[in-house]
N, C-alpha and C positions, 0 to 999 in steps of 0.2 A: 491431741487430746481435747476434748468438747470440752471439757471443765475449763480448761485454758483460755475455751476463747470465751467467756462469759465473766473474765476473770477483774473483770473494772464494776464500777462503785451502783453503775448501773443495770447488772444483772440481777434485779431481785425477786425474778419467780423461780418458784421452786417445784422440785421436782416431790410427791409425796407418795404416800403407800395409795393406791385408787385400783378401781377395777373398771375394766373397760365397759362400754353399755354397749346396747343395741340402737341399730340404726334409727329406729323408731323417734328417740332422743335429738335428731339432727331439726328440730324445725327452727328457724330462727328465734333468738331468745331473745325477750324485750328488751333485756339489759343489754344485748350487744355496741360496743364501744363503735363511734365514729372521728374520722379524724375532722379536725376545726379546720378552719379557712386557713388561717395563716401559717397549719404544718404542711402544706402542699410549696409556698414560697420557699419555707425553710429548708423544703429536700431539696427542690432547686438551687437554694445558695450553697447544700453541702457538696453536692455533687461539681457544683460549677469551682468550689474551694479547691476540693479533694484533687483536681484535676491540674488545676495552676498551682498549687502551693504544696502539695505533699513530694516528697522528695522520690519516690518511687515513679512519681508522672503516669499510672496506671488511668486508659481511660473505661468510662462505665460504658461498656457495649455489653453484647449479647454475650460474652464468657465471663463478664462480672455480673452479667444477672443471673448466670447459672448456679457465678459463686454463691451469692448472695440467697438466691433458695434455701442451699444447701445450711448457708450458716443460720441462717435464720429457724428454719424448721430443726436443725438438731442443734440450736441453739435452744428453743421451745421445748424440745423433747430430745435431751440426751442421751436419755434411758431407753430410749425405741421403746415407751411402754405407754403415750396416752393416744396418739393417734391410731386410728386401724390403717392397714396398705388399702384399704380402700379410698381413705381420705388422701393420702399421698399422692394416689392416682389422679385424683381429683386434679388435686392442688399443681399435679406436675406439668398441665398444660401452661403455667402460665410462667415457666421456666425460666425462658430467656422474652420473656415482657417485660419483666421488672424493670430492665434500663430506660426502656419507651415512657414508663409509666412515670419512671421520678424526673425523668427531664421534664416530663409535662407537668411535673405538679402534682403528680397522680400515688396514694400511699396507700388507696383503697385496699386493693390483695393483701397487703402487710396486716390491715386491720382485719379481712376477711380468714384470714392462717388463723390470727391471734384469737378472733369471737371462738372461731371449731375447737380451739386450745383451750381456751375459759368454759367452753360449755362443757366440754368431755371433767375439766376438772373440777366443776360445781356440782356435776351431776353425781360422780361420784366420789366426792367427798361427803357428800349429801348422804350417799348409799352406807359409806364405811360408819359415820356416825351413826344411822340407823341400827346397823349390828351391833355396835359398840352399846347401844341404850341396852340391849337385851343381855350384856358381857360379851366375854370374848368367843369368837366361832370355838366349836371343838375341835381343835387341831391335836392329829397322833404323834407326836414328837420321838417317837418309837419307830417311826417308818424311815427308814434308808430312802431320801433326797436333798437334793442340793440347791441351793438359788446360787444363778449366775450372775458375778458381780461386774463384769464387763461387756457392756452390750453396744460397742461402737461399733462392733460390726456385726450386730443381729442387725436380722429384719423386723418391720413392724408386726403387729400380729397379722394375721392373714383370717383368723376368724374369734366369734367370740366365745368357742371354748378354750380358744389359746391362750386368747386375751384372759379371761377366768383365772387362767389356772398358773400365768405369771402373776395377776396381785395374790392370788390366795399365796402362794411362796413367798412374795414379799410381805404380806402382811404376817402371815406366820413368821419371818426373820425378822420385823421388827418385834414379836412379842415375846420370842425366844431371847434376843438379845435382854429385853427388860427382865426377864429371868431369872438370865443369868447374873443379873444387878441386885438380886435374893428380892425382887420386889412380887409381892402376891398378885394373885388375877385379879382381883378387885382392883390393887394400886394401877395396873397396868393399863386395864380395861379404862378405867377415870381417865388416867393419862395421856390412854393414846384418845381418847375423845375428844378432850380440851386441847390437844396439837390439829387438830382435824377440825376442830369447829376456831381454833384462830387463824386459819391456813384460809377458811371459807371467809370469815372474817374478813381477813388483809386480800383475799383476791377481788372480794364484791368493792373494795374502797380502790381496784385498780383505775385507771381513766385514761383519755385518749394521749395525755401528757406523756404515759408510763409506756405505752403500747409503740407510739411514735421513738421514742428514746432508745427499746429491745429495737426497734425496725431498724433504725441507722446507725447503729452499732454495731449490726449483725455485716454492716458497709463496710464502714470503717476500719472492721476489725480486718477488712479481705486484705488492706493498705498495708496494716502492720498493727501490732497489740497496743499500741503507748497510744494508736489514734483515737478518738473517741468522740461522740456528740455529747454533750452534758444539757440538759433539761435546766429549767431555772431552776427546778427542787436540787437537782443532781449540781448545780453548780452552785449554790449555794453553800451544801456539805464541803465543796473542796476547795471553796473559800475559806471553810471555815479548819479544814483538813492543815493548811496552809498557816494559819494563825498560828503569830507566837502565845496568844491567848487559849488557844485549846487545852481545855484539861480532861482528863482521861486516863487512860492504860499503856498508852504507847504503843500503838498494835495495829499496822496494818492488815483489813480482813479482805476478803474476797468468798465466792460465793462459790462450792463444789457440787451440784447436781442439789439437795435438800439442804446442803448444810453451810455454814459460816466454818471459815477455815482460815486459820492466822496465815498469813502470808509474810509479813515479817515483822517483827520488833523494831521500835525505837529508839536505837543505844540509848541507854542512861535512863529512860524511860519506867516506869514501874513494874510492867509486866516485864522488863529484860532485867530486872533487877532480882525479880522472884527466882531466875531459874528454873522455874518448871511448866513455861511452855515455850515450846519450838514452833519452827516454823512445818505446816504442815498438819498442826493437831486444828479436831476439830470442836468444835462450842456445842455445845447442846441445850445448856439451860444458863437464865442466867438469875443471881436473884439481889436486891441492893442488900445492905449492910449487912451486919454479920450474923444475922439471925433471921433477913428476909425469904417469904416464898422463896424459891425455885422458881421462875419462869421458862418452860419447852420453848428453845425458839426453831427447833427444828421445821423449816420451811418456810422460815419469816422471810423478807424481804431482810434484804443487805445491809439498805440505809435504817429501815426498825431495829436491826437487832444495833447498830449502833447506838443507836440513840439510846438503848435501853443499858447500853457500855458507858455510855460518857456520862460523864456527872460535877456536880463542884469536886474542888480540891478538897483532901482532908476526909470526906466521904468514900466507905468502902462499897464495893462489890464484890460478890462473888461468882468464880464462870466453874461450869461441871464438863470438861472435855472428855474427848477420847484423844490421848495420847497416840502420836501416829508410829505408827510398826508394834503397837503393843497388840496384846488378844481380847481389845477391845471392852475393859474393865476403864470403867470413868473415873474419874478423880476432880475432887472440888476444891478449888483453889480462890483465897481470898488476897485480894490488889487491894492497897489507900490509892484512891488516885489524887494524880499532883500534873500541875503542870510539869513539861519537861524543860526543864532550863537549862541555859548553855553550862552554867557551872555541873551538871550531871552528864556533859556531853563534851565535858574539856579536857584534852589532852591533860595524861598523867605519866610520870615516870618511877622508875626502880632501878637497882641495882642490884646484882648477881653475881656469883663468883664463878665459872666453868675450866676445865682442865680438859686439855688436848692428848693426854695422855703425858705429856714432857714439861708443861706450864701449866699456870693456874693464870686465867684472865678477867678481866672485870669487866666484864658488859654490863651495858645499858638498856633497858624497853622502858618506849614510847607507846604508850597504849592512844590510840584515834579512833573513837566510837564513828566519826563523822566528820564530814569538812565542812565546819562552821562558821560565820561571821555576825558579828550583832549590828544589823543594819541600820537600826534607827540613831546605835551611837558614832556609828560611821559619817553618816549624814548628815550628822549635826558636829561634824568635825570634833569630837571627844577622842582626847590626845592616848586616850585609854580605855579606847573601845577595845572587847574581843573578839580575836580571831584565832583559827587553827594557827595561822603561820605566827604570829606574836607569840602565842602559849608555844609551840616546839621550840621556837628559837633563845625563849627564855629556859625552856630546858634541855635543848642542845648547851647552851651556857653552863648551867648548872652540871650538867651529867662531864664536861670537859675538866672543869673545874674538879670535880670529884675525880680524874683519872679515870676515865674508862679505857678500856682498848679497843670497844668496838661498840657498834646504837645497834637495835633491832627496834623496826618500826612496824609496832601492830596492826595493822589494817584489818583484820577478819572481822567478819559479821558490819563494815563500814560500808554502809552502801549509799557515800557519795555523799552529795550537798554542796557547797559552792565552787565551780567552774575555775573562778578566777583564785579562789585556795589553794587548790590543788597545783594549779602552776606555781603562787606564789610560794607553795610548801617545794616546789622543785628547785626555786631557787637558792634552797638554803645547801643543797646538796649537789648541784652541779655549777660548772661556771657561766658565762654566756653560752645561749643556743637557742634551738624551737623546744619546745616542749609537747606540744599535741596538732596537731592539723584539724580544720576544720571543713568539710566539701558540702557545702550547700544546695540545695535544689535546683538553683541555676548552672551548677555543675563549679563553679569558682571555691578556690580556696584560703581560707585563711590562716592563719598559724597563730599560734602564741607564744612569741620568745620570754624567755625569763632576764632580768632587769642586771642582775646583778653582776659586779666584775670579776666576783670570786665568792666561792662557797665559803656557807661558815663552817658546814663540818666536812672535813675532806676524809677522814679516816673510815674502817669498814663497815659496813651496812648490808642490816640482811632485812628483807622487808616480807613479811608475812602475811599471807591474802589465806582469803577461802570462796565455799561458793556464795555466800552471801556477800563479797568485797565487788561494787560495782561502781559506774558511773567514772564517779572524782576518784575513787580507788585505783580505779586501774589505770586511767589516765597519769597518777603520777606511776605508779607501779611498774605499768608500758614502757613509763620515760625511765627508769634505775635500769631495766633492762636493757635497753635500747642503747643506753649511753655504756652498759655495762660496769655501772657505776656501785652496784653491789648485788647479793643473791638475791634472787624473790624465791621464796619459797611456800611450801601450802599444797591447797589445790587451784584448780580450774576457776578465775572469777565467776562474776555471772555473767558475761558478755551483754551487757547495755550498752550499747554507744551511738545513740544516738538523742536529737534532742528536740525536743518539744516547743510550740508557744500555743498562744490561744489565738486565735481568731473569732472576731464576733459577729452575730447570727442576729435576724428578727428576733427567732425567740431560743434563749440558751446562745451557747456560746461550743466552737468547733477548737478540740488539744488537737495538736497538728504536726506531725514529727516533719521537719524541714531538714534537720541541718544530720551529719553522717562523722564521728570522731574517729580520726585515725592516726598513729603512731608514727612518731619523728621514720622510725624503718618503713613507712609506708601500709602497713598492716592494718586494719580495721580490729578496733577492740570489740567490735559489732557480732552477736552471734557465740564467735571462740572465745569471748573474753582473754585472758593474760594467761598463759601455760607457764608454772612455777619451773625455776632451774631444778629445783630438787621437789619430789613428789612427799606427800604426806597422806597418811590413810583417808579415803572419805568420809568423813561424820555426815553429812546432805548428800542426798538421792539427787544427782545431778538430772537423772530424767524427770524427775520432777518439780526442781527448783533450778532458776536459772532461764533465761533470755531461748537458750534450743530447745525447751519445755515448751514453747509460743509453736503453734501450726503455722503463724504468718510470722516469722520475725524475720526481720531484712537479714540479708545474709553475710558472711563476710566477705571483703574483696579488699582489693589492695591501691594503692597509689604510688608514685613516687615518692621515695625517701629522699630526705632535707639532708644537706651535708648534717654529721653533727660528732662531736668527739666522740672515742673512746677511751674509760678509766682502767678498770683492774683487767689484766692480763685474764679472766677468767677458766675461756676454756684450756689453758694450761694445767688448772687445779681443779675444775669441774668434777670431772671422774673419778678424784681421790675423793673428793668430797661425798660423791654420790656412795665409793665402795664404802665407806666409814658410816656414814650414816645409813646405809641398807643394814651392815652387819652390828649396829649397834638395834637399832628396831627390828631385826628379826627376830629376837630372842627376849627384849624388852616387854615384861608383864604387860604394860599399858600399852604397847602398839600391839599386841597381841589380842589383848579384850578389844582392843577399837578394831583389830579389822574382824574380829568374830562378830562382836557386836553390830557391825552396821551389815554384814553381809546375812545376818538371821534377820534385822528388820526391814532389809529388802525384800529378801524371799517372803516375810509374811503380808509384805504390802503390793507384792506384785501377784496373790495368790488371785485367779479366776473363777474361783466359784468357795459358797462357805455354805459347810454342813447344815442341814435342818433337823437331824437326830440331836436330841437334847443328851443324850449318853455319849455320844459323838464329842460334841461341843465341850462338856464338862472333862470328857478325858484331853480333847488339845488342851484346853486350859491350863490342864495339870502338867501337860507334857511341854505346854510354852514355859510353865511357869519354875518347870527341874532346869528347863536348858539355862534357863535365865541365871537361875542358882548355878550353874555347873561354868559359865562362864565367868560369872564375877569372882564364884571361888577356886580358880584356877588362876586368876588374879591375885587376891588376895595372897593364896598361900604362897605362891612365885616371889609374894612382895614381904615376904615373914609375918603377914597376919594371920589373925584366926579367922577358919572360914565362918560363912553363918551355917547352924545346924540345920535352918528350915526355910524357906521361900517367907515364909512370915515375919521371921526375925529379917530377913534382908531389906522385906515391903515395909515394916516398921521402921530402920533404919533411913527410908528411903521418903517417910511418908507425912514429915512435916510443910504443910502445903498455906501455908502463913507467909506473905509476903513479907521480906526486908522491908523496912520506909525508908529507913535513912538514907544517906548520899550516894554515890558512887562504889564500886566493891573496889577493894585497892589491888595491883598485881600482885599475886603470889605463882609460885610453880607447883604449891599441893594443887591437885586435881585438875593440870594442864600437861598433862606430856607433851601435848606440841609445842607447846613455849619454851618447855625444856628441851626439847629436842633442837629447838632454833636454838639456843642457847652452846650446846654442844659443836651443831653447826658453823656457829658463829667462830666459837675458840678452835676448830680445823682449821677454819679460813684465815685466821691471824696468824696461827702455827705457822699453815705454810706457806703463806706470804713471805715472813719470816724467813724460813729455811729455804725459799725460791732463788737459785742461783743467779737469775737474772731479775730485774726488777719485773714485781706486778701489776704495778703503775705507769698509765704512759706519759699522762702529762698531769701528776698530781708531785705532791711536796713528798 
């Protein structure tokens, strides 16, 4: 997916509603960007980097200049909608030169693509504002057609009434959408013109800085997704990205063809405290405190629409998304932003009561937003600095104490954070061993044993992932599995396993994935991430979230396995486990709405083309907006409630969009089935431990 590779901090042109020109249009523009002396060094030191130190050891010949065309120009144009096949043709001589060209120094053509780019979309951004001054075109919104919303594999246009008569469809489904937002053709007309002259705006303030950065990226990205060049602008942000000082929303974004797209939350963070945005939805407007403009940033640049997020602490914003799998109806949601502090991101516990059908037991969850450590009180030898493993073990203590019979340790939505945590966190739950492998770019590997001579909690453990659990998640997650030291259950992690540094540059600085993490069993968490013992409905569209979402992600592969124990007798009980918990969630209200539910906003997110009949559109609407009522109140009444009478009464129910401020949300099991379901889980697994004729321990107490 194009979207994919453009998907770091650096991708910030966008894609907008334009109509193509005529050749006439192609003379050179006085504004066209040139590259400075010292970005010709710098491609030379990346290339010469990329080569020695990136773990894949790909070199840049003639089939990574083919790559590198190919990413760069549908990097530029994803939408196969601003160049003509004529420019392509152009441009295709110069294919497999590129590699010639950066060894020499040479970044000319990258800036020669990029001027043909900027002129086609100056020109007619230029043109759409023009219409826009007189209102909006007369579009028949009565006519039977469709705009195609997936064009990875169209062609360019081949002439310019083709070209024509793809923006007139686009521009007419941008006006229809605002429409359908009940906004008049005046508001509309205003609207889209102010999106289209700041589009002109932020493209006239690009420079050779921005064009160089899109050029070796477009490289980078052929290595693998995590690689990247960062500009001094661009590494500055991820200095500052980095900072325990940042305050803001807690939201990582990313950039999908025109639009700012959350790519994932913050645990503990503000915007994951709201509840009401995922990962996936996209930003449209954004406006400050709780009465400001609206600002369209549709088409901004990546690092603007940031800036126009972050703010002091205390200070609100407001962001207007589209919800992703919805039928495309925005919603405005108000964040305080705060910093995020470890206290919003520290392990927490509870206690639960569950019955195996013959017992009642007393489990425990451990909630891990993240695997944290506070480094600067570390550093300074402060006897009571925090960390993940100090807060668990303090309440592995506590939960012992209180009698539990079994821990569930929450991992979902945990995507990672310190390396050396996540083993330290292994040592509370296994005895001596390895813990993770590490195979480096010069092919050597190293391991990380854990310290300890005995676990502190030796009793049962079920550890719960999903597709957002990566990195330091799966690395302990890999290791409970591997030792078979208790269940994992959930989904599919996100398979990240590998690891980064920075290397520096004349100018900017080169993220560089060197090192490859792989599992005590030899396995790579790289790619497949961690596959749960027991399966759990998908809530995340793994094709779209997740490490095999990447066109270039390193793939999985295997190594040899480290001696290393095994705990509970598993697959002895596995199968009971799996048949109890199938036949309890087959018929269960909530796993019932969760797999209806995620399989309708697949089908409306994977849909290839969206109506341009305005009668068309208003009748899905209504007809997304019945099924929506007919699954929740299939729900509801399954669960002894009253259903809602109307899609209205449900949306109102649904439509408090006021951020929480305060701290962390505490566990409960209202509005978690999967937790309750690990819960359940958990009291099988002790039952029939229990009633297991022969022990299901091999070398525990």
């Amino acid at each position: 997916m194009h979207s994919n590779r453009f998907a770091n901090l650096i991708s910030g042109l966008s894609v907008s509603l334009l109509v193509l020109l005529s050749p006439m249009t192609l003379a050179a523009d006085p504004k066209d960007l040139k590259p400075h002396e010292d970005q010709g060094g710098t491609a030379k030191e990346i290339v010469s980097k990329l080569e020695m130190l990136h773990y894949n050891k790909l070199k840049v010949g003639n089939e990574m200049s083919a790559g590198l065309w190919d990413e760069y120009i549908n990097g530029l144009d994803p939408t196969k909608s601003y160049f003509l096949a004529s420019d392509i043709n152009e441009f295709r001589q110069w294919r497999t030169q590129l590699d010639d060209d950066l060894r020499a120094g040479n970044v000319d053509r990258g800036f020669d693509i990029y001027n043909r780019y900027h002129l086609r979309m100056t020109d007619r951004l230029n043109n759409i504002v023009s219409q826009l001054e007189n209102g909006l075109p007369d579009f028949d919104f009565t006519k039977e057609e469709s705009l195609e919303l997936d064009r990875e594999k169209s062609e360019w246009p081949q002439s310019i009434s083709a070209a024509d008569d793809l923006w007139r469809k686009r521009l007419k489904s941008s006006v229809l959408n605002l429409r359908l937002t009940e906004k008049d053709d005046d508001e509309i007309a205003d609207l889209l013109k102010r999106r289209y002259k700041g589009q002109l705006k932020r493209l006239d303030q690009q420079n050779s800085d921005d064009v160089f950065e899109l050029y070796m990226n477009s490289l980078t990205r052929l290595y693998d997704p995590h690689s990247n060049y960062l500009s001094p602008r661009s590494l500055e942000n991820f200095n500052m990205s980095m900072s325990l000082s940042l305050e803001g929303i807690g939201a990582v974004l990313q950039m999908e063809d025109e639009y700012t797209k959350v790519a994932r939350l913050v645990a503990g963070g503000p915007a994951d405290r709201t509840g009401k945005i995922k990962p996936n939805d996209k930003i449209v407007a954004v406006g400050q405190d709780q009465k400001g403009e609206m600002v369209d940033v549709v088409g901004w640049r990546l690092d603007d629409v940031v800036d126009l997020i972050r703010g002091s602490a205390g200070t609100y914003v407001r962001l207007e998304t589209i919800p992703t799998g919805g039928d495309g109806t925005h919603r405005t949601i108000t964040i305080k932003r705060s910093k995020v502090k470890l206290e919003d991101q520290a392990a927490k516990k509870a206690t639960f009561e569950f019955s195996d059908g013959d017992q009642n037991f007393k489990v425990g969850v451990i909630n891990l937003p993240t695997f944290y450590i506070d480094f600067e009180a570390y550093r300074r030898r402060d006897p009571n600095y925090k960390s993940t493993t100090r807060d668990v073990a303090r309440l592995l203590d506590e939960l012992q104490k209180e009698g539990v019979d079994g821990i569930i340790l929450d991992l979902r939505n945990n995507g990672g954070g310190s390396l050396q945590e996540a083993t330290m966190l292994t040592d509370l739950f296994i005895d001596q061993g390895p813990v993770v492998q590490i195979r480096h770019a010069n092919e050597q590997i190293s391991r990380h044993n854990r310290s300890r001579s005995r676990a502190m909690y030796r009793g049962p453990l079920v550890v719960l992932i999903n597709r957002l659990s990566a990195s330091a998640s799966e690395i302990f997650a890999g290791a409970i599995q591997d030792y078979n030291r208790g269940l994992v259950v959930g989904n599919q992690s996100f398979g990240k396993g590998t690891v980064q540094t920075m290397a520096p540059l004349k100018e900017g600085q080169l993220k560089i994935t060197q090192s490859k993490f792989y599992r005590v069993s030899g396995d790579s968490t790289q790619h497949a991430g961690v596959t749960p013992d027991i399966l759990m409905p998908e809530l995340i569209d793994s094709e779209s979230v997740g490490e095999s979402a990447y066109d270039t992600a390193l793939p999985w592969d295997r190594i040899h396995a480290v001696r290393h124990a095994k705990y509970f007798n598993l697959k002895d009980i596995l199968p009971d486990l799996i048949k109890k918990h199938d036949k309890r969630t087959e018929v269960d209200p909530d796993f019932v709405f969760l797999r209806k539910q995620f399989k309708f906003q697949t089908d409306r997110a994977n849909r290839k083309a969206v109506s341009l009949n305005e009668g068309a559109r208003v009748q899905e609407r209504e007809d997304l907006n019945q099924s929506v009522l007919a699954i929740e109140n299939q729900r509801r009444q399954a669960k002894g409630l009253e259903p809602y009478a109307t899609f209205e009464a449900y949306e109102k129910s649904e439509s408090d969009d006021t951020a929480p401020v305060g701290g962390p949300t505490e566990i409960t099991l209202e509005d978690d089935p999967v937790l309750n379901e690990a819960g359940y889980i958990m009291a099988d697994f002790i039952g029939l431990k229990k009633r297991a004729s022969s022990p299901q321990v091999a070398n525990f107490d």
